[in-house]
PAGUFI-132064 format. One record per residue: residue in one letter; residue number from 0; x, y, z of N, C-alpha, C in turn. Coordinates in Angstrom, 1 decimal, padded with zeros to 4 digits. Last residue first. Layout:
# PAGUFI-132064
 rest  nr    n_x    n_y    n_z   ca_x   ca_y   ca_z    c_x    c_y    c_z
    A NUM      X      Y      Z      X      Y      Z      X      Y      Z
...
END
This chain:
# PAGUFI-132064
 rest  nr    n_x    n_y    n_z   ca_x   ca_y   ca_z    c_x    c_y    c_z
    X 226  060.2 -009.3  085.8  059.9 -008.9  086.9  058.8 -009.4  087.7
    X 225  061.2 -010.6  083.4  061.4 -011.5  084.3  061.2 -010.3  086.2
    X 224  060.2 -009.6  080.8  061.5 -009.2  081.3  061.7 -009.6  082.8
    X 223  057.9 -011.1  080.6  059.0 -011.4  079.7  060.0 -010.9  080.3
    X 222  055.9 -010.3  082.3  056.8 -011.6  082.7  057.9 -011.4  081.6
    X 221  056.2 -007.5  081.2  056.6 -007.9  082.9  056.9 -009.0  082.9
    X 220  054.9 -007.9  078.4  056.3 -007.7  078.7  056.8 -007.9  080.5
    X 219  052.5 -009.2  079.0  053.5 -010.1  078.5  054.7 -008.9  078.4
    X 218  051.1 -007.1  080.2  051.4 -008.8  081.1  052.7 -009.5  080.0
    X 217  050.8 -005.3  078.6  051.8 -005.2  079.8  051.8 -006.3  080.3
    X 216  049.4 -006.3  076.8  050.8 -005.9  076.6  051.5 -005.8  077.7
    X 215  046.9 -006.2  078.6  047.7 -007.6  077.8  049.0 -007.2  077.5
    X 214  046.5 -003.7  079.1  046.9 -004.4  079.8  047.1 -006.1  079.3
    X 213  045.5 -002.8  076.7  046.9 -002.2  077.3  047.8 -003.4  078.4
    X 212  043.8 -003.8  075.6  044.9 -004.2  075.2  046.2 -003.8  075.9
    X 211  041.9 -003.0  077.4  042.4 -004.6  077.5  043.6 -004.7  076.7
    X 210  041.4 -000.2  077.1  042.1 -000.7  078.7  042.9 -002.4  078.0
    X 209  041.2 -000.4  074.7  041.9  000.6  074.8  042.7 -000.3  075.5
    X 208  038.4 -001.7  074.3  039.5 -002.3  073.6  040.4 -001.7  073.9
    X 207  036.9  000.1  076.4  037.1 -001.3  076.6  038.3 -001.8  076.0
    X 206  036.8  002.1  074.7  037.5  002.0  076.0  037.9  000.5  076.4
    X 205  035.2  001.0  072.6  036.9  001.9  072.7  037.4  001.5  074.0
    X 204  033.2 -002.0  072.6  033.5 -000.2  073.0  035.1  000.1  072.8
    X 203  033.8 -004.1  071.9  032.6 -003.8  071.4  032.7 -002.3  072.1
    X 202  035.8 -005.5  073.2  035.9 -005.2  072.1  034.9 -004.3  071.4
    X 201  034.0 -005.8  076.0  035.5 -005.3  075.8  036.0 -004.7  074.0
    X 200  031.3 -006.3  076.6  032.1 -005.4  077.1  033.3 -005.1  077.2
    X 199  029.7 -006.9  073.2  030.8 -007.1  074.1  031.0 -005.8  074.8
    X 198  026.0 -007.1  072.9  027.0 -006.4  073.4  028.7 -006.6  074.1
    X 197  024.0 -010.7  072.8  024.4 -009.1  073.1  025.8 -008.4  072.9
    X 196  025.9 -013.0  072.0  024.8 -012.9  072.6  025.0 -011.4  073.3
    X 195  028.4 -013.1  069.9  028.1 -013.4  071.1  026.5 -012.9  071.3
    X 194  029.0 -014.9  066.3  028.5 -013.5  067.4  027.9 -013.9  068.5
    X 193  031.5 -017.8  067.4  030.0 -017.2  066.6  029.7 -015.7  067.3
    X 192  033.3 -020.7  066.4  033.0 -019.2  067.4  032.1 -018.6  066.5
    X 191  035.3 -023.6  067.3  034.4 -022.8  066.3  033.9 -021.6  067.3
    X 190  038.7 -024.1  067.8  037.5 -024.2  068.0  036.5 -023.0  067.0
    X 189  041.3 -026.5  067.6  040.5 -025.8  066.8  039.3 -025.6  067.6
    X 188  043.5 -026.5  070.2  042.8 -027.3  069.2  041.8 -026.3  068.6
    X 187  047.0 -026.7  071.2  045.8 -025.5  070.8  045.0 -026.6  070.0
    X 186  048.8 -027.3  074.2  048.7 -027.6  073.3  047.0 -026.6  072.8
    X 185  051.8 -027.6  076.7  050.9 -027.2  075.8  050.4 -027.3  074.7
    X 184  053.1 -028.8  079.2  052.8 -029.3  077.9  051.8 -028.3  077.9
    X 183  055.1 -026.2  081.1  054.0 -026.8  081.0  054.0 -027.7  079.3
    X 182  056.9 -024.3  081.4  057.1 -025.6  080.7  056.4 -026.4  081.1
    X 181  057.0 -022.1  083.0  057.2 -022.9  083.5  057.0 -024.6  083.0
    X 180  056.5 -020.3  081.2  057.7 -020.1  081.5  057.5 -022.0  082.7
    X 179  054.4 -021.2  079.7  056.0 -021.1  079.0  056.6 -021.5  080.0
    X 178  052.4 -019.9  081.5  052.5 -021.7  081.3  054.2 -022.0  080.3
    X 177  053.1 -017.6  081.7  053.7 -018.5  082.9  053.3 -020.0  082.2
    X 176  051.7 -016.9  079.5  053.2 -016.5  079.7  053.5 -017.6  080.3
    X 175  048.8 -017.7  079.8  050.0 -018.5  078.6  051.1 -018.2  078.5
    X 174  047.7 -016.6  082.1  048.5 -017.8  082.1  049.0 -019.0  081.1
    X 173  047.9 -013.8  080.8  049.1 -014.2  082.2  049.1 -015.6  082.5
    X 172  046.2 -014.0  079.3  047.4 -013.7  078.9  048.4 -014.0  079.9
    X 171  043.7 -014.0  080.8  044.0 -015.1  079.9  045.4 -015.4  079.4
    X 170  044.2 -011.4  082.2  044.1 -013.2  083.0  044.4 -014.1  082.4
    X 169  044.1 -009.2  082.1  045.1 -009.2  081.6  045.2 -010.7  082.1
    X 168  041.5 -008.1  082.4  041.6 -008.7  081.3  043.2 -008.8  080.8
    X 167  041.8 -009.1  085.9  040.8 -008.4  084.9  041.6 -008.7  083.5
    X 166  043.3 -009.7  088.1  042.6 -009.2  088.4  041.3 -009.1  086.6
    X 165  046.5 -011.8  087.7  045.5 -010.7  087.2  044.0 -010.8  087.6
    X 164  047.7 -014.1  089.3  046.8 -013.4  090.2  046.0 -011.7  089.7
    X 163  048.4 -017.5  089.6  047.3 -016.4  089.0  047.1 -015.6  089.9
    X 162  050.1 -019.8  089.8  050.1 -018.2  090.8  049.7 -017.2  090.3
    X 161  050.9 -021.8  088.9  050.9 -020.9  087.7  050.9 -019.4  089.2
    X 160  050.4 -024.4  090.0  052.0 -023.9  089.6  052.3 -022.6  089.3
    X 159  047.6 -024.8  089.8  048.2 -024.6  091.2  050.1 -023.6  091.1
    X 158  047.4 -025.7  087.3  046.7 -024.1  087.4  047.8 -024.1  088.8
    X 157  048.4 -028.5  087.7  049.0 -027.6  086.7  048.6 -026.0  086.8
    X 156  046.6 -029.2  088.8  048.0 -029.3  089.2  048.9 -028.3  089.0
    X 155  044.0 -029.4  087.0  044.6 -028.5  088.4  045.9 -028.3  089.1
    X 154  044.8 -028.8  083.9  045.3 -029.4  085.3  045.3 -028.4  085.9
    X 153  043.1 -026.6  081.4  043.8 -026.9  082.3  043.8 -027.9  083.4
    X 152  041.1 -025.4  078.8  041.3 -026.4  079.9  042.6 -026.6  080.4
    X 151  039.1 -023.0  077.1  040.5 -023.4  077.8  040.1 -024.4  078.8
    X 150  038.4 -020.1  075.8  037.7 -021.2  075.7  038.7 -022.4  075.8
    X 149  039.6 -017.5  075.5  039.4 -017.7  077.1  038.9 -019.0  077.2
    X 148  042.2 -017.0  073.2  041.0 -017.3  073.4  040.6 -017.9  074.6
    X 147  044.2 -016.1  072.1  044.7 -016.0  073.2  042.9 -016.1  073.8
    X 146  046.2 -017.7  069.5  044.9 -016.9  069.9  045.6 -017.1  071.7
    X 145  048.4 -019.4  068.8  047.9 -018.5  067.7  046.4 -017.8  067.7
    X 144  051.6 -019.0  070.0  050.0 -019.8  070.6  049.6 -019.1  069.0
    X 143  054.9 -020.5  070.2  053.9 -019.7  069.4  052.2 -020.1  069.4
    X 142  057.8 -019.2  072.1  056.7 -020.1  072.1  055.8 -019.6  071.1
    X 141  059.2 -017.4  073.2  060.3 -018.6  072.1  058.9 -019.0  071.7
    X 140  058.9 -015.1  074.9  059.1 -016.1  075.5  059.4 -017.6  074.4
    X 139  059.3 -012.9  072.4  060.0 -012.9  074.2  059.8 -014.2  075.1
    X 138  058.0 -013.2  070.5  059.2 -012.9  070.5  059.9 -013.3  071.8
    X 137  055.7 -014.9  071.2  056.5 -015.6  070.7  058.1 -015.0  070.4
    X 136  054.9 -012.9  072.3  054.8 -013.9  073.1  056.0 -014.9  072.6
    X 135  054.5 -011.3  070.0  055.0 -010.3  071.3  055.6 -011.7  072.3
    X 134  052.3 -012.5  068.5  053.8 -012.6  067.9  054.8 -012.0  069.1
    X 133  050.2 -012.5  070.3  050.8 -014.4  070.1  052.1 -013.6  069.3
    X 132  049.4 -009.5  069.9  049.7 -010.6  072.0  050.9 -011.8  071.1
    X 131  049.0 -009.6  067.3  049.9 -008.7  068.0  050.6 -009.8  069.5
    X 130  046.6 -011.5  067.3  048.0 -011.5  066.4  048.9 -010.7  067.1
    X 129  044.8 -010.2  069.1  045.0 -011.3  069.1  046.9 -011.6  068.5
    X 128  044.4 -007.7  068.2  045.3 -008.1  069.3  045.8 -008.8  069.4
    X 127  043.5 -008.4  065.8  044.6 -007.6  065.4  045.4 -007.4  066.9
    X 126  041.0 -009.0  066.3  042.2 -010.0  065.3  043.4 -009.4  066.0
    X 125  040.0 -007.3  067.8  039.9 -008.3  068.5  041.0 -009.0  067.5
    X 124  039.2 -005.7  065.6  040.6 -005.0  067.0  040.9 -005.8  067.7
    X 123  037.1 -006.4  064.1  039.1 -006.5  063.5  040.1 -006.4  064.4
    X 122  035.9 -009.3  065.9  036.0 -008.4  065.5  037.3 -008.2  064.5
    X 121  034.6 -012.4  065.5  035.8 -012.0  065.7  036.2 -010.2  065.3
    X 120  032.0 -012.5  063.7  032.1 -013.2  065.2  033.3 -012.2  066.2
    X 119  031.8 -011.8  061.3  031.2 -010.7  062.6  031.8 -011.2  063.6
    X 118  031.0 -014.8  060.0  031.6 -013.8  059.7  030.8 -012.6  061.4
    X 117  032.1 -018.2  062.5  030.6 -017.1  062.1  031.2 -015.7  061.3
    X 116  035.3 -019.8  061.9  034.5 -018.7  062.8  033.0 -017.5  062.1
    X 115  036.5 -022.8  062.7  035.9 -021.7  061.8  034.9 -020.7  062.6
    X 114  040.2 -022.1  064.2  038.6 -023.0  063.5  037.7 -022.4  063.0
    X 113  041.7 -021.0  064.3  042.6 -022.4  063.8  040.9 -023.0  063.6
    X 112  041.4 -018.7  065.8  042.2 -018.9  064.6  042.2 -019.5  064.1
    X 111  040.4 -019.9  068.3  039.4 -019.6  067.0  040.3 -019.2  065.6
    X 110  041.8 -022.8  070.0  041.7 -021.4  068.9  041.1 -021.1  068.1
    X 109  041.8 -023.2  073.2  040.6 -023.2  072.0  040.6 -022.1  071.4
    X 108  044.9 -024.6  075.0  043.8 -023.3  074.4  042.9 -023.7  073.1
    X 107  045.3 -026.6  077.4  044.9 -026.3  075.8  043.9 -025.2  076.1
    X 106  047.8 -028.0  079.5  047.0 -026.6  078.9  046.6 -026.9  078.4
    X 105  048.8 -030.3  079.9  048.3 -029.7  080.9  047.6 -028.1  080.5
    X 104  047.9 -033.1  077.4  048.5 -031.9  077.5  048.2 -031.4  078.9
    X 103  047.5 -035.6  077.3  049.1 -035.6  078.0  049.3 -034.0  078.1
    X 102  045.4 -036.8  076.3  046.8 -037.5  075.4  047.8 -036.6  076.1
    X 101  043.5 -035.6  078.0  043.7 -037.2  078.5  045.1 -037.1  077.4
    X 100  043.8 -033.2  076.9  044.0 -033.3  078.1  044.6 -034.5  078.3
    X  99  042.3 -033.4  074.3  043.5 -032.9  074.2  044.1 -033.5  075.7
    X  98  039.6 -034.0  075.3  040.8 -035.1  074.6  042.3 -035.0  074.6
    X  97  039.1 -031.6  076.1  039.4 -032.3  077.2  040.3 -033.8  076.8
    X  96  038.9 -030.2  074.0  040.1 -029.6  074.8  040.3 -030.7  076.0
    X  95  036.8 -031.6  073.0  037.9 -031.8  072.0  039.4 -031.3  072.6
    X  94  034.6 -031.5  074.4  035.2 -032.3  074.2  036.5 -032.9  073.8
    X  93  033.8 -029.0  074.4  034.6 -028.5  075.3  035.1 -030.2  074.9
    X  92  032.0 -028.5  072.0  033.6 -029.0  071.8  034.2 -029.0  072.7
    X  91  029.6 -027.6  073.6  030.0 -029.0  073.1  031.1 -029.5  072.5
    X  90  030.0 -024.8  073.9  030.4 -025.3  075.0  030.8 -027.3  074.8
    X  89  031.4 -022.6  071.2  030.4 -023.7  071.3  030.7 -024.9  072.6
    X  88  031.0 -018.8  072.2  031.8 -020.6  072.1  030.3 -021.4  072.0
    X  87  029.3 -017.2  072.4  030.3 -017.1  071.4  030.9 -018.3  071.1
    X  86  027.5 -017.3  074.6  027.2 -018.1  074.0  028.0 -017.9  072.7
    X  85  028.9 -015.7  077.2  028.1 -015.0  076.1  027.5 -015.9  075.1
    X  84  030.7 -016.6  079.2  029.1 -016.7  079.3  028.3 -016.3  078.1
    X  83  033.5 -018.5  078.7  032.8 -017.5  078.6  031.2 -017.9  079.1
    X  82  034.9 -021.0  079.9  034.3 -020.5  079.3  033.6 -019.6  079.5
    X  81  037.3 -023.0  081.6  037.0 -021.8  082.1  036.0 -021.6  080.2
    X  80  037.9 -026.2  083.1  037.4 -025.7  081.7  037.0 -024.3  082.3
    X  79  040.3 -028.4  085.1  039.3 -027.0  085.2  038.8 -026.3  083.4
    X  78  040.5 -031.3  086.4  040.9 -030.1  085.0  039.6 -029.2  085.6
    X  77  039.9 -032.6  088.7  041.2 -033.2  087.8  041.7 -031.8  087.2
    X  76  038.6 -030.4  091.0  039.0 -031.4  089.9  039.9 -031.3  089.8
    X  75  038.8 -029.9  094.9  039.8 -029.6  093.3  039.1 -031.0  092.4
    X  74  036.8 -029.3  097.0  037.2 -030.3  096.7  037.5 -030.5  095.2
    X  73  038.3 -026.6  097.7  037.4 -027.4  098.9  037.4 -029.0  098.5
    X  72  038.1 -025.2  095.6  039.4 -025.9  096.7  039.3 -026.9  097.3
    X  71  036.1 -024.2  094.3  036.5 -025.8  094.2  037.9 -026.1  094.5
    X  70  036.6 -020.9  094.7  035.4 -022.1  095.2  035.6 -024.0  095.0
    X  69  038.7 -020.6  093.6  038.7 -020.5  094.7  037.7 -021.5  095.4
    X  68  037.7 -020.4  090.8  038.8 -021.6  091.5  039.0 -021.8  092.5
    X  67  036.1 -018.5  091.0  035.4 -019.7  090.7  036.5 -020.5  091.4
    X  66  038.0 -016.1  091.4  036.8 -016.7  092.4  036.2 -018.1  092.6
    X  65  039.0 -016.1  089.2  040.0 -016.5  090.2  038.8 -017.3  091.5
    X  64  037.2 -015.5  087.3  038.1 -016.6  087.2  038.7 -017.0  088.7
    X  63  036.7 -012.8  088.7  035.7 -013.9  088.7  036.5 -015.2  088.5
    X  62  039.3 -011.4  088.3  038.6 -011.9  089.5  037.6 -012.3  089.5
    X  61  039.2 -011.4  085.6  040.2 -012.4  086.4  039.6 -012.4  087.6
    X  60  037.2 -009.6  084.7  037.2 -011.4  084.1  038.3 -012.0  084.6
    X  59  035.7 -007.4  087.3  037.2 -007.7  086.3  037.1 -009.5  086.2
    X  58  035.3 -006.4  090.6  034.5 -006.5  089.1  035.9 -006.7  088.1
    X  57  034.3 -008.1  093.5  035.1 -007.2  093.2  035.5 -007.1  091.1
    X  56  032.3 -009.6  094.3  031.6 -008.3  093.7  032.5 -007.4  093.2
    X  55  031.0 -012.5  092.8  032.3 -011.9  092.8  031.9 -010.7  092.7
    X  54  029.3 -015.3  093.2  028.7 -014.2  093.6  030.3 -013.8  093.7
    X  53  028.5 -018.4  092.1  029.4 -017.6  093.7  029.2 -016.6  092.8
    X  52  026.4 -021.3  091.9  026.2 -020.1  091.7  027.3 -019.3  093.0
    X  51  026.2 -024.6  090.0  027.1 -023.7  091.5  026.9 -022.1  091.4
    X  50  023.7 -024.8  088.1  025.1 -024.7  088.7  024.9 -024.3  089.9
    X  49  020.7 -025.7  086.2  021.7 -026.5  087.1  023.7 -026.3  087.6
    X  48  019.3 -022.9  087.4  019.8 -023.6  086.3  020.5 -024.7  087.5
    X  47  018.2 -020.9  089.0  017.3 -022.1  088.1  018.1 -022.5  087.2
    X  46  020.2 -019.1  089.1  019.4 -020.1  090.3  018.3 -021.1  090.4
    X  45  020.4 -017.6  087.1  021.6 -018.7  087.7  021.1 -019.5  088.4
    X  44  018.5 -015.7  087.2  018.8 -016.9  086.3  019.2 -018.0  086.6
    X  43  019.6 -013.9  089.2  018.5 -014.9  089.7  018.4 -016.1  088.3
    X  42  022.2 -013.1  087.9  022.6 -014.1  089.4  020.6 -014.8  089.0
    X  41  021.2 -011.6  086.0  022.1 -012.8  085.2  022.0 -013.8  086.8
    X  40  019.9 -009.0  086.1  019.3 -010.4  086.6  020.2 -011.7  086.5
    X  39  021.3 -007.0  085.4  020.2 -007.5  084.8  019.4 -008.9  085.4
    X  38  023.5 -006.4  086.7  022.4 -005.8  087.4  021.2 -006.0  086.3
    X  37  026.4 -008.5  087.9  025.4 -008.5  087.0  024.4 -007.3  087.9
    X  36  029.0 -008.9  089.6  028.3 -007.7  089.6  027.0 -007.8  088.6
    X  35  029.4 -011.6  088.4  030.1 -010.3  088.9  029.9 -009.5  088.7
    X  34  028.9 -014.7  088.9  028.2 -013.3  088.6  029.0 -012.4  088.9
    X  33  029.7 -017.6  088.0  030.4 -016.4  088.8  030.0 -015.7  088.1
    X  32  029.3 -021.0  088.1  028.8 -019.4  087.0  029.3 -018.7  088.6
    X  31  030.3 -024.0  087.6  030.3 -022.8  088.2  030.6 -021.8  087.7
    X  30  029.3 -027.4  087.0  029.3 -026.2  086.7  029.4 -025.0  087.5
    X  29  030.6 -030.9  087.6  030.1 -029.3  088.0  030.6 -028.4  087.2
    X  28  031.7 -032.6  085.9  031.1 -033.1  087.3  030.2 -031.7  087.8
    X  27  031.1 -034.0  082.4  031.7 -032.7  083.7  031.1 -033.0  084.7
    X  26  030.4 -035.6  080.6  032.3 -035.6  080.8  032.0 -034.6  081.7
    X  25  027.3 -035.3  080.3  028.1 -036.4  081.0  029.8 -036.2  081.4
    X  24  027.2 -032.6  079.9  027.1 -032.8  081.1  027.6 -034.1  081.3
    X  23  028.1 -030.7  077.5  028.3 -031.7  077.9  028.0 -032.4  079.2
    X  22  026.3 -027.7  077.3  027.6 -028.4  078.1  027.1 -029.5  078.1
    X  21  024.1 -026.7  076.7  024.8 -027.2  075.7  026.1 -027.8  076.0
    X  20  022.9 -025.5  078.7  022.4 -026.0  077.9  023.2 -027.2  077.5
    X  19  024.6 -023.2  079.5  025.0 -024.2  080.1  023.8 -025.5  079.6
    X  18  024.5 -021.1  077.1  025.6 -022.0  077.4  025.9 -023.3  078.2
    X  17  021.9 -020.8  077.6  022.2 -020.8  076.2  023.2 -021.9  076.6
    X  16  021.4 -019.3  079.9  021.0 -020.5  079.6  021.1 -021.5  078.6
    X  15  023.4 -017.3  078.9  023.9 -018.1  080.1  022.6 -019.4  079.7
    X  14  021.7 -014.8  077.1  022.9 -016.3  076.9  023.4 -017.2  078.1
    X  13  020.9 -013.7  079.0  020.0 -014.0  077.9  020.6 -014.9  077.3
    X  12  021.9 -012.6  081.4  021.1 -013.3  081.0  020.2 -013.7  080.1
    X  11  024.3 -011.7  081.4  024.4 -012.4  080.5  023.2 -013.3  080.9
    X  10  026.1 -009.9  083.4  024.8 -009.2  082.5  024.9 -010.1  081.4
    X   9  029.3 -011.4  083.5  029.0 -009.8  083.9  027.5 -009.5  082.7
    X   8  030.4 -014.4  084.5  029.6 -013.5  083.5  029.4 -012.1  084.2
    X   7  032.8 -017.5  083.9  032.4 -015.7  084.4  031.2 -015.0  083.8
    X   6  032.0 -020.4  084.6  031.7 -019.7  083.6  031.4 -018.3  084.3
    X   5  034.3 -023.3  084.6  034.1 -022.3  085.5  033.3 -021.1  084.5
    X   4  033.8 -026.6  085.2  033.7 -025.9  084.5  033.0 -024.4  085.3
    X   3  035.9 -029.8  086.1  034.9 -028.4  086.5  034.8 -028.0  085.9
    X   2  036.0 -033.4  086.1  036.3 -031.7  085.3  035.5 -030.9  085.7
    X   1  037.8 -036.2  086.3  036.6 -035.2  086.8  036.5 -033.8  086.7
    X   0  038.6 -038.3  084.0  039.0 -037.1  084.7  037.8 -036.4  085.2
END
């Protein structure tokens, strides 16, 4: 399978070299870091490393997602891997979501629920979404994920069906609704996780945890009630 790997970051230059380090490079054809908005330098980093570097100035972890996929239209892998920039994931099990892949799945999510995780790693407001989103999911669309972790592979074929179009942290959640709703194989493998490399800009402030949960909840009741 020829696999892309798409890595958002907003001010991650101190982990980004970290991450793409540790990528498997024989199982992937390309890497693509999407800067969005960095004002630490994260873009000039990028340009000594070995990726694709695009440049998203409109700000939100879906519109970099979306951007990166945008850029490999031109010529689509097989599977797309989306990973963080923070060095939280371990980029060398991307192995284990890609195995998932070849035995037939079109999704896999990398649950840190289901693998072991550094103490610190996973905040409490970060659990306690987590659990909240997957039971909300499982009431209203029948299905049970048991994280809603960004460390993920997908068919391109299969992203093509989905018609992503959250903007920001309601992205990871909008395509484990729609992958339900439209009966995708899905499947979760274990992954390991660790404290990120600086500062989260979501969990790691109020606000942050305020806006993201809000707007997770609201992705999964609008698809749920079929608007």
């Amino acid at each position: 399978m020829r696999t892309a790997v798409i890595i958002p970051v907003f001010n991650e230059r101190e982990s980004l070299p970290l991450v793409v380090k540790d990528i498997p490079r024989q199982i992937v054809s390309e890497i693509v870091v999407v800067d969005n908005g960095s004002t630490d330098g994260t873009d000039l980093i990028a340009q000594n490393l070995p990726v694709r570097l695009v440049r998203e100035t409109r700000r939100g972890f879906g519109s970099a997602c979306l951007a990166g996929v945008a850029a490999l239209a031109g010529s689509p892998p097989d599977v797309i891997v989306f990973l963080d920039g923070d060095y939280s994931d371990h980029p060398e099990e991307m192995r284990d979501l890609l195995d998932a892949v070849a035995r037939g799945a079109d999704l896999v999510i990398g649950s840190r629920a289901l693998g072991r995780r550094e103490p610190g790693a996973l905040l409490p407001q970060a659990r306690f979404g987590n659990r909240l989103a997957c039971f909300l999911i499982r009431l209203l669309y029948g299905y049970r994920y048991t994280d809603l972790g960004p460390f993920r592979a997908i068919r391109w074929n299969a992203y093509q069906r989905l018609g992503m179009r959250d903007t920001n942290f309601g992205w990871t959640c909008e395509m484990q609704v729609k992958a339900v709703r439209q009966r995708l194989s899905i499947a979760e493998v274990p992954m390991s996780y660790r404290r990120r490399v600086g500062v989260s800009k979501i969990t790691g402030t109020l606000s942050g945890t305020l806006a993201a949960g809000y707007k997770i909840l609201w992705t999964i009741a609008r698809y749920g009630f079929g608007r």
